[in-house]
Backbone as ProteinMPNN parsed JSONL, in Angstrom:
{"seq_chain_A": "XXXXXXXXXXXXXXXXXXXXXXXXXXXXXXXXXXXXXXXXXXXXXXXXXXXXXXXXXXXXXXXXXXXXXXXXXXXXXXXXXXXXXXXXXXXXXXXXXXXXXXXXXXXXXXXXXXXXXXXXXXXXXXXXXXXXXXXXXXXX", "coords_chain_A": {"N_chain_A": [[0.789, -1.195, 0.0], [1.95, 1.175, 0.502], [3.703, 2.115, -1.635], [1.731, 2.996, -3.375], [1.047, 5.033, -1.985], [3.401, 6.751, -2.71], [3.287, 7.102, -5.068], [0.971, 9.018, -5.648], [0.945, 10.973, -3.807], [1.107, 14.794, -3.857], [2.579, 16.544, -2.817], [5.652, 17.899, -3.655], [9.125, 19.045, -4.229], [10.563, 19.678, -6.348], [9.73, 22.559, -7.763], [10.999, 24.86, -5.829], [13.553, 23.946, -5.864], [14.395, 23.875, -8.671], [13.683, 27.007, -9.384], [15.697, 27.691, -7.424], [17.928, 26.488, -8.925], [17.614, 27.956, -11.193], [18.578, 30.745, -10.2], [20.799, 30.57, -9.547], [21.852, 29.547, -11.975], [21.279, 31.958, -13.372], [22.888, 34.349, -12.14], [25.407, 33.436, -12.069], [26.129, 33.429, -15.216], [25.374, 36.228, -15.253], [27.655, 37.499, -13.835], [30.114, 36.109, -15.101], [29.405, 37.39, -17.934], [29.491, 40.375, -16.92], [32.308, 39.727, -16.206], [33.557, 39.811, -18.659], [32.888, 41.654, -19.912], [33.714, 44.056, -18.868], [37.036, 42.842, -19.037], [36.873, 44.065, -21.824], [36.422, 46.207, -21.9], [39.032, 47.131, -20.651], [40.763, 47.061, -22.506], [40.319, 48.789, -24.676], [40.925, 51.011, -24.025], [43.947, 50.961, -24.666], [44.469, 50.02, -27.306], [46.329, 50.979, -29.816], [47.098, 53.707, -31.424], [45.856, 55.134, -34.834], [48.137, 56.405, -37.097], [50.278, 57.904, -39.988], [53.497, 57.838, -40.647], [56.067, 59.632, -42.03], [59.563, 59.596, -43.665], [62.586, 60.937, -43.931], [65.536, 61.368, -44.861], [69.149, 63.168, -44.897], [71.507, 63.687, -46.457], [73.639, 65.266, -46.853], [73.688, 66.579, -44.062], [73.512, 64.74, -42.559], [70.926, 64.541, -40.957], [68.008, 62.996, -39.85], [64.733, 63.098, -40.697], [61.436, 62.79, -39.296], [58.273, 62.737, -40.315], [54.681, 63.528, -38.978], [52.714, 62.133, -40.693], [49.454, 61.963, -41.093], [46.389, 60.9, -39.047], [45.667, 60.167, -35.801], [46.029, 62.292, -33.006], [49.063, 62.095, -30.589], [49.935, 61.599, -27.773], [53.419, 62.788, -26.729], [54.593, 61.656, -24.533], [54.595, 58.953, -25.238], [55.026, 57.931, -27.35], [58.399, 56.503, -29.069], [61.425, 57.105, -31.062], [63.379, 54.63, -32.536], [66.381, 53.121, -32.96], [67.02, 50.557, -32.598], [69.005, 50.524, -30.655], [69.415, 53.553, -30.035], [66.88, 55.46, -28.388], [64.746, 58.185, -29.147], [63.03, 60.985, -28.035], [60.432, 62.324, -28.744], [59.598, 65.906, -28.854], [57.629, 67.998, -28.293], [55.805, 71.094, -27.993], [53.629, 71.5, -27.197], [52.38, 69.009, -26.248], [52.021, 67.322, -27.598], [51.567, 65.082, -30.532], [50.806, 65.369, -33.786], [49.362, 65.834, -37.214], [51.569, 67.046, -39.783], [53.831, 67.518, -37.261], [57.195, 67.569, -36.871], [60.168, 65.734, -36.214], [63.343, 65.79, -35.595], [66.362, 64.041, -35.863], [69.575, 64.116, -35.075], [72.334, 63.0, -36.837], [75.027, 63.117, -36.727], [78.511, 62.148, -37.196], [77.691, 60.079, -37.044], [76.37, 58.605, -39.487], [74.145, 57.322, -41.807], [74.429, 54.54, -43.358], [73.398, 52.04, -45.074], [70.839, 50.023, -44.65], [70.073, 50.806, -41.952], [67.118, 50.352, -39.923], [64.562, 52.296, -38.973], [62.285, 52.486, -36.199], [59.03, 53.887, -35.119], [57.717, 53.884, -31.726], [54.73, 53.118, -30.576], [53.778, 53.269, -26.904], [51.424, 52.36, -24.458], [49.783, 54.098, -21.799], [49.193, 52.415, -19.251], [51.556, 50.73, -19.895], [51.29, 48.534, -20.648], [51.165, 47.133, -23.169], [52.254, 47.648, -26.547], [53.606, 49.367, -29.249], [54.744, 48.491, -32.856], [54.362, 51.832, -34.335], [55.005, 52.84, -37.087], [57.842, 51.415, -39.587], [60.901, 51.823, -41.439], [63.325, 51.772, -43.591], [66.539, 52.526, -44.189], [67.963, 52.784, -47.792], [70.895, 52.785, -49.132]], "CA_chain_A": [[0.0, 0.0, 0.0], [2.98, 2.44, 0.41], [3.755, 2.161, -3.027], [0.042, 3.266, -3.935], [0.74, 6.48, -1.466], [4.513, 7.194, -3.258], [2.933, 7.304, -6.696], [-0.498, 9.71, -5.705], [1.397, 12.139, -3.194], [0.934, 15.726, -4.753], [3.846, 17.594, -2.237], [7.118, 18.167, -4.128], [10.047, 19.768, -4.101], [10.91, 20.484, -7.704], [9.386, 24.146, -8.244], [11.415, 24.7, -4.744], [14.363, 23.492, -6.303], [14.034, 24.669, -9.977], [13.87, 28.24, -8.807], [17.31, 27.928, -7.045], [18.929, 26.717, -9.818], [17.757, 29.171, -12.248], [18.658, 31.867, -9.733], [22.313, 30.065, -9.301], [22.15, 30.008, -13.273], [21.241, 33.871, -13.709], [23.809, 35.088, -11.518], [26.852, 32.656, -12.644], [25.914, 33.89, -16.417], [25.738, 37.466, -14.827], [29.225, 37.418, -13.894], [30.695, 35.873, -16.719], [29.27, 38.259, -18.772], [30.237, 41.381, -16.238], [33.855, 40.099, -16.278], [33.83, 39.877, -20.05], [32.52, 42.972, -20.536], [34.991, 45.141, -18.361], [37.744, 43.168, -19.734], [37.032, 44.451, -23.052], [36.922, 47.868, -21.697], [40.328, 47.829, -20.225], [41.468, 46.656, -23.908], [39.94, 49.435, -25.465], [42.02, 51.934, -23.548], [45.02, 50.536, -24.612], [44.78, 50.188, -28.627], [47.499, 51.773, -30.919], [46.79, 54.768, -32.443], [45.847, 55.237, -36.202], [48.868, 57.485, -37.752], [51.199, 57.383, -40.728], [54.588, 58.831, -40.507], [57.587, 59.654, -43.033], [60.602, 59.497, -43.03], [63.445, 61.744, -44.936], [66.911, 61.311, -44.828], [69.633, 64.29, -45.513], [73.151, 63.169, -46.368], [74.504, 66.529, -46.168], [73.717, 67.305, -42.595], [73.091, 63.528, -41.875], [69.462, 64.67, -40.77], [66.903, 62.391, -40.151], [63.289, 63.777, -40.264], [60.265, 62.091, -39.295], [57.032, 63.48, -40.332], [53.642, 62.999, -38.325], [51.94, 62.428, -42.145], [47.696, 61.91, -41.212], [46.204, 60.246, -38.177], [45.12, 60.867, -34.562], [47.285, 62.896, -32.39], [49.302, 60.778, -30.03], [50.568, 61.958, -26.335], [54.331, 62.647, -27.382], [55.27, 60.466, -24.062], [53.541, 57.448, -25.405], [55.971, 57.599, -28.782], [59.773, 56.939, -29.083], [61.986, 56.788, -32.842], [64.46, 53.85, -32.15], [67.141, 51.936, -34.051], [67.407, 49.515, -32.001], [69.895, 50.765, -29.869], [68.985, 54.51, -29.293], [65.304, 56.019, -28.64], [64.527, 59.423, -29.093], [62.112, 60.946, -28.098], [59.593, 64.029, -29.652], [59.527, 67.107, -28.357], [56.695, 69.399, -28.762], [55.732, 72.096, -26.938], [51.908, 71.0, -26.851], [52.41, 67.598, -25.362], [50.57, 66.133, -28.229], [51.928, 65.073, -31.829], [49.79, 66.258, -34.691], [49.876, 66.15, -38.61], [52.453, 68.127, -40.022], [55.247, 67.705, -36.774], [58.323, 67.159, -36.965], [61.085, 65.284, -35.286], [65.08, 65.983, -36.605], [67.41, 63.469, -35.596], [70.758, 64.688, -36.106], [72.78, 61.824, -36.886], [76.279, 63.666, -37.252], [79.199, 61.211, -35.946], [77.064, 58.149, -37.239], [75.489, 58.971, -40.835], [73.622, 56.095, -42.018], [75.065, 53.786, -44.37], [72.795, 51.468, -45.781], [70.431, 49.094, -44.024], [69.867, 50.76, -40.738], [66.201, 50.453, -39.398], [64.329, 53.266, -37.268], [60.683, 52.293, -35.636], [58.118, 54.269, -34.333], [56.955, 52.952, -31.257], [53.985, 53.519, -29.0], [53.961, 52.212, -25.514], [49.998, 52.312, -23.732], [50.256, 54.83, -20.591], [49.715, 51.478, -18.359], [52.938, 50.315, -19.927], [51.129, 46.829, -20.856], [50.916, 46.974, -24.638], [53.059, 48.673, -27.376], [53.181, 48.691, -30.953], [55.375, 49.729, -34.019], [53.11, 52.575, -35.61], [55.872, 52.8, -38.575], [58.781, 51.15, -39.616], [61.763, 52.764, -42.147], [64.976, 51.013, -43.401], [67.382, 53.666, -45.229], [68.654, 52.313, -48.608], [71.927, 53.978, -49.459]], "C_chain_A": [[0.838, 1.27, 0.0], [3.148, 2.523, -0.772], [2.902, 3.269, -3.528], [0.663, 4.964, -3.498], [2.143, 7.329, -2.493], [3.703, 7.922, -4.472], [1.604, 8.619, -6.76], [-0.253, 11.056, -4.657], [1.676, 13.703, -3.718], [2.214, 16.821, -4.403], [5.123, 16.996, -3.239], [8.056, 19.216, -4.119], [10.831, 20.85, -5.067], [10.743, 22.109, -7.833], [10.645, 24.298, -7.403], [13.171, 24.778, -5.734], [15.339, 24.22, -7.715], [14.314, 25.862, -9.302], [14.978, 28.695, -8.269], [18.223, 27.819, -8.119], [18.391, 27.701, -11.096], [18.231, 30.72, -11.755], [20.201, 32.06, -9.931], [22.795, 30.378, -10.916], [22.566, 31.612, -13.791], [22.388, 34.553, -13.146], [25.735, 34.718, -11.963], [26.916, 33.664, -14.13], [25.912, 35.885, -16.333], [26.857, 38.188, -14.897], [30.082, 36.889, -14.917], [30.322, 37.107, -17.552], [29.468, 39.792, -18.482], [31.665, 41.328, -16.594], [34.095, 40.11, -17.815], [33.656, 41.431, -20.658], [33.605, 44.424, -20.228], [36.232, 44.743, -18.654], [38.045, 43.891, -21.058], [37.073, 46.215, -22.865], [38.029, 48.27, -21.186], [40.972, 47.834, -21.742], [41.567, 47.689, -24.617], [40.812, 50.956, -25.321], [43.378, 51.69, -24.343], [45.49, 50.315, -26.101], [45.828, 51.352, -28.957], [46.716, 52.769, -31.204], [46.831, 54.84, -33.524], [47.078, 56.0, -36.189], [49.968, 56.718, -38.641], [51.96, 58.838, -40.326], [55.693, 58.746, -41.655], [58.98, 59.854, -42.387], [61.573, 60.057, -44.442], [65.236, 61.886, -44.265], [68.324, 62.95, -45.459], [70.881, 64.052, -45.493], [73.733, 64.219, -46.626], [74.723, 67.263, -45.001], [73.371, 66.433, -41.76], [72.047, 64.069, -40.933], [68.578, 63.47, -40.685], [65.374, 63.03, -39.926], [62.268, 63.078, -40.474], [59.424, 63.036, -39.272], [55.704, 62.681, -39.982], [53.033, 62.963, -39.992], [50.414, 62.408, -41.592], [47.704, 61.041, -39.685], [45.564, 60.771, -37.293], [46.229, 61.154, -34.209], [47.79, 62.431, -31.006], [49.618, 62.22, -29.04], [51.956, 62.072, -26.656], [55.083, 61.595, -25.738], [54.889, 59.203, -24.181], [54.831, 56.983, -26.78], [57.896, 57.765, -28.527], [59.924, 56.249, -30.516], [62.646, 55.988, -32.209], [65.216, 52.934, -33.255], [67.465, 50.76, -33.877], [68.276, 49.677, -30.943], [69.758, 52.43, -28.691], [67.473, 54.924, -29.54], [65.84, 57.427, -28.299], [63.216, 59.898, -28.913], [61.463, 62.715, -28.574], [59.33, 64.606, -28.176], [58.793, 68.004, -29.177], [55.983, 69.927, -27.399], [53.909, 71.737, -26.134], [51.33, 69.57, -26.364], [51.494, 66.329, -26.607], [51.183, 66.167, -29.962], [51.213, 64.671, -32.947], [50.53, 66.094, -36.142], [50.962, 66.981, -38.792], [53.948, 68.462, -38.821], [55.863, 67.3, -37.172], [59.35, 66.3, -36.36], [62.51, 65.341, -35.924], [65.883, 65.384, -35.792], [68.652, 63.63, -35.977], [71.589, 63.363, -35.692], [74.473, 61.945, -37.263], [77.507, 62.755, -36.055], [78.934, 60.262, -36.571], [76.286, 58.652, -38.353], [75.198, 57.447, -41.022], [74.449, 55.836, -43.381], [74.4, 52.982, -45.366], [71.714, 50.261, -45.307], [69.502, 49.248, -42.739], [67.97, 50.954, -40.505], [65.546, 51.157, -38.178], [62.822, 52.549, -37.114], [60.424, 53.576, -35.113], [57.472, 53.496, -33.054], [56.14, 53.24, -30.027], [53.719, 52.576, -27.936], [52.292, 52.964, -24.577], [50.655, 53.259, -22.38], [50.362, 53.78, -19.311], [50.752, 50.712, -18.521], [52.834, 48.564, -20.22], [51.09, 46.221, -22.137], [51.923, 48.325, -25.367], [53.063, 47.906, -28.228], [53.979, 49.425, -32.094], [54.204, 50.363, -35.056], [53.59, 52.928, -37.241], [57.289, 52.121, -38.75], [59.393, 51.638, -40.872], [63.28, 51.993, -42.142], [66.007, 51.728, -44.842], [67.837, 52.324, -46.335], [69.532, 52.987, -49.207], [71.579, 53.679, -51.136]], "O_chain_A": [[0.402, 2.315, -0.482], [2.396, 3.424, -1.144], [3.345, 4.305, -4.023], [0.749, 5.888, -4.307], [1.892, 8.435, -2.972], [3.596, 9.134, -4.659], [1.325, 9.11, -7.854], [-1.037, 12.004, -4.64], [2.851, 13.761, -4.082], [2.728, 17.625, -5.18], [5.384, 15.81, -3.442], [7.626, 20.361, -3.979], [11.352, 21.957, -4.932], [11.745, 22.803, -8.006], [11.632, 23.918, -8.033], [13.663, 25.84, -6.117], [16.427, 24.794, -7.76], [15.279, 25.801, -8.54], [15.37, 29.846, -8.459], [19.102, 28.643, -8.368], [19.241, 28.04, -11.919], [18.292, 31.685, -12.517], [20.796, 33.077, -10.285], [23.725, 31.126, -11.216], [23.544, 32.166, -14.292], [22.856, 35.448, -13.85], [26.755, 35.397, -12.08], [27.714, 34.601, -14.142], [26.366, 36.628, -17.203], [27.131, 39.14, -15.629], [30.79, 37.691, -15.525], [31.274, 37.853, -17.784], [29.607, 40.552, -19.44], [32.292, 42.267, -17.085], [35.195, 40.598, -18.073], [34.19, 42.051, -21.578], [34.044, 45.333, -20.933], [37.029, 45.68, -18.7], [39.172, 44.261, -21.385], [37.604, 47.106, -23.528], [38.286, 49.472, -21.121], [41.73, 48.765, -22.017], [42.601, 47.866, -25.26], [41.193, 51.727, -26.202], [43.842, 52.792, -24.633], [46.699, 50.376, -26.324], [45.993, 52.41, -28.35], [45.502, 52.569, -31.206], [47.996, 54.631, -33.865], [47.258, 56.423, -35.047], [50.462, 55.608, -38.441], [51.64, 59.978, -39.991], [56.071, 57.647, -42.063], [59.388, 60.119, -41.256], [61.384, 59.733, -45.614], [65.735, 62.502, -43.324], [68.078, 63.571, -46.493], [71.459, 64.21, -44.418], [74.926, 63.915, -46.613], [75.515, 68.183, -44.797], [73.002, 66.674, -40.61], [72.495, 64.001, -39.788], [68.472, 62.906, -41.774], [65.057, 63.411, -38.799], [62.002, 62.67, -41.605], [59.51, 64.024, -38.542], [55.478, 61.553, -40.42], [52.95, 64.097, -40.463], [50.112, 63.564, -41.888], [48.747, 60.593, -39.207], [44.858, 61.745, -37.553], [47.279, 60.693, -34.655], [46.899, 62.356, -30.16], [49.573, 63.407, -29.363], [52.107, 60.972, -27.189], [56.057, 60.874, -25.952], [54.868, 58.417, -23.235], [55.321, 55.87, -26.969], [58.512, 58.708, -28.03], [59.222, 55.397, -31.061], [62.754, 56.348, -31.037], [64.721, 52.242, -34.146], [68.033, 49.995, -34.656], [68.249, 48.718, -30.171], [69.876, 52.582, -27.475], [66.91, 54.78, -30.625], [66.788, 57.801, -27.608], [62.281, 59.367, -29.512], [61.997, 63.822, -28.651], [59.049, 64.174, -27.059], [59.059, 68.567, -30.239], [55.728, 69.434, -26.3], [53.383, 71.768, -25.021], [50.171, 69.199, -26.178], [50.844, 65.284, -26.563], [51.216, 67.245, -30.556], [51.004, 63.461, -33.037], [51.742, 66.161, -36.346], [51.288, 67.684, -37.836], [54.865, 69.233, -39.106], [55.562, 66.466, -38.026], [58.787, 66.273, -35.266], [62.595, 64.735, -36.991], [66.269, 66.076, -34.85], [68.966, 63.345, -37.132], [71.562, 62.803, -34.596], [75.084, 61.1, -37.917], [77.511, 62.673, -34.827], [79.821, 59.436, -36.785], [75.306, 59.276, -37.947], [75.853, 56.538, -40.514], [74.937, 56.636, -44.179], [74.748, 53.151, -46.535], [72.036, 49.264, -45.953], [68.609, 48.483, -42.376], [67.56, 51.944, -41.112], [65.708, 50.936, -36.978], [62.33, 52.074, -38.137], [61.313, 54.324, -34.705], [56.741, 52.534, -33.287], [56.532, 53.502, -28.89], [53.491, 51.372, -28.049], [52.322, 54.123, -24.161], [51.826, 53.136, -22.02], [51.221, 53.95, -18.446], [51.094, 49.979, -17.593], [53.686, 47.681, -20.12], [50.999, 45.002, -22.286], [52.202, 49.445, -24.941], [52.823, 46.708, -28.375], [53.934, 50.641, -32.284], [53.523, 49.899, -35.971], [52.895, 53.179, -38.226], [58.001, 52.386, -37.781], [58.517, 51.981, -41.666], [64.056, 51.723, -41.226], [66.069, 51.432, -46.035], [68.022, 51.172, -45.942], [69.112, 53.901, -49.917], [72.126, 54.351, -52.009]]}, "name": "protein", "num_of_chains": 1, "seq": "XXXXXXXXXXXXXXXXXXXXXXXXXXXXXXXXXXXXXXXXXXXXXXXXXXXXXXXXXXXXXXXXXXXXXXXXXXXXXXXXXXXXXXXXXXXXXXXXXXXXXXXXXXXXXXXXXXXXXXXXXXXXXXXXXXXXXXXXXXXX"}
């Protein structure tokens, strides 16, 4: 006769139950999708900057001149020129490097020869990402 009562008993637990785990669900899926979301906003900080730059050589006054050519205008402590060996860095008076600057590397002592490679390279203000925004390899 127990049997009979197992099978016809109307109390359960399920709803009870159910209800927790969809709460446990919602909130897990919450978080996941919180921490996904604010990583992508630290990321977003931290992208390269659009810009093209030139580059002009002067073998009479061993000159090098980099020109900001088009772009956005970078923080000038975010950018250094480097050959691998020395960085330089821009100097402008407005803290901020813009179409049309300049940068003049005087290269007197050490004229380039044939080969040598300068970068552009910006470094993120948290110092966690950097990126060559141009690269330049003189051909004598």
């Amino acid at each position: 006769m127990q049997i009979k009562r197992i099978f016809t008993e109307s109390r359960a637990v399920s709803p009870v139950i159910g209800v927790i785990l969809m709460v446990a669900i919602t909130v897990i899926l919450a978080a996941v999708i919180g921490t996904f979301v604010l990583g992508l906003g630290d990321q977003v900080g931290d992208t390269a900057p659009q810009a093209s730059f030139s580059f002009s050589y002067d073998t009479s006054t061993d000159d090098l001149t980099v020109t900001h050519e088009s772009g956005a205008a970078i923080d000038e402590a975010r950018i250094v020129v480097t050959d691998g060996t020395t960085d330089t860095s821009w100097d402008e008076t407005d803290d901020k490097i813009q179409a049309g600057d300049d940068l003049v590397i005087d290269l007197t002592g050490s004229p380039l020869t044939g080969g040598e490679t300068y970068r552009i390279v910006w470094t993120s203000e948290s110092g966690s990402n950097s990126a060559t925004l141009q690269k330049w390899t003189y051909n004598a």
